[in-house]
N, C-alpha and C positions, 0 to 999 in steps of 0.2 A: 499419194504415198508412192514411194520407189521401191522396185521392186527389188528382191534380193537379188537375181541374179545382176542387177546394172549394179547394186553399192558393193559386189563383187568385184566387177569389171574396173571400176574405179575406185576402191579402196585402197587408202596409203598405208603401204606397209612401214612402220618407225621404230619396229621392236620386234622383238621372239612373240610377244603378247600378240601382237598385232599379227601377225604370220601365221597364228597359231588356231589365231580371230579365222582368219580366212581358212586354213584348211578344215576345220572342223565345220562353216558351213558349206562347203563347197562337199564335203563327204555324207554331211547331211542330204544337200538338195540331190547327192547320187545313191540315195537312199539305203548306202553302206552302214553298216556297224564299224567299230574303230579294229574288231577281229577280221573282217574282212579288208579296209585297207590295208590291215597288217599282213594278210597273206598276198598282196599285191605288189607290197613296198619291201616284204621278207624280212620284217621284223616283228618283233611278240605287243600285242596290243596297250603290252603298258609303256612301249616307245610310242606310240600315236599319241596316249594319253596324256603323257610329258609331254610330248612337242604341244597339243593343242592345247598345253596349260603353258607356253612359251620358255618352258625350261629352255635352258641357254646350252647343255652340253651335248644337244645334238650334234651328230656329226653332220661337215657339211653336203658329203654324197646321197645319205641319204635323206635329208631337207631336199635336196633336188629329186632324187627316187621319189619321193611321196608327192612332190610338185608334180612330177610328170605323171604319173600313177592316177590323180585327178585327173589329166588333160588342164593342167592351169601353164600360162605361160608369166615368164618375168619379164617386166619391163622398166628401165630405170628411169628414171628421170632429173631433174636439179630439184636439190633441198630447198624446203620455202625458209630454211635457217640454217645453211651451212654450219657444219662443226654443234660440238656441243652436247647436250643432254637434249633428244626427241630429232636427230639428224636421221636424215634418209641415209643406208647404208650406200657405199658404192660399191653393184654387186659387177659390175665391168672387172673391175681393180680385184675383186673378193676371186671369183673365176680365173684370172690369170695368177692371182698366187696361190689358191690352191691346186694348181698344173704344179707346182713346182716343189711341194709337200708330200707329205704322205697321205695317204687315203682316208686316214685315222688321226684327228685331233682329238684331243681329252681336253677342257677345259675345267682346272683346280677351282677348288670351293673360291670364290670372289674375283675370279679371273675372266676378264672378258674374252671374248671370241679372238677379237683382234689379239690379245695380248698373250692367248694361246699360241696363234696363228705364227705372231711372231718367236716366241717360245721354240715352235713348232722348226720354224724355216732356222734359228741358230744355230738349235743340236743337229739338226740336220746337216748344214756346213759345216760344222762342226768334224763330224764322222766324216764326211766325204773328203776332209783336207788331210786325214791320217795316209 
């Protein structure tokens, strides 16, 4: 049997679910409560419990604050199914446009991240051509 810390090291992140899979054992195996990465990550423990339940409208700063908060690192790789329903994100691409956004995306009832994202980056253009 394999140990949790290796199906860590290599688990496929393909979702919020999935992300959320990982951070809640990786705060377990640092023997935290979800109040305590909360006061690490600087947010109220019912944002931990959303993320670790894969709610989607986390914001993405701090999805990275609570990554690094753990000591976990990101690593991309190529989808075993590009495109589609269960695609690996491309988090290269997710990181260079969120540089060029605001700090703070909201994603609306049925709206995906990306389609915030994009949301995000129009009004945005939007104001800065006035």
């Amino acid at each position: 049997m394999r140990s949790n810390k290796n199906y860590i090291d290599r688990m496929k992140v393909q979702s919020p679910q999935d992300l959320g899979i990982l951070i809640r054992e990786e705060r377990k195996k640092q023997g935290w409560t979800q109040a305590e990465l909360a006061d690490r990550v600087g947010v109220k423990p019912l944002w931990i419990s959303a993320f670790e339940r894969g709610k989607t409208t986390a914001q993405i700063g701090l999805v990275f604050r609570t990554i690094k908060a753990l000591g976990l690192n990101l690593s991309v790789g190529k989808a075993d199914r590009p495109g589609g329903v269960g695609a690996v994100i491309d988090l290269e691409a997710l990181v260079q446009t969120m540089r060029e956004v605001p700090d703070e995306i909201i994603a609306h009832r049925g709206e995906t991240l990306d389609d915030a994202i994009r949301r995000t980056m129009t009004e945005g253009k939007g104001s800065n051509d006035e």
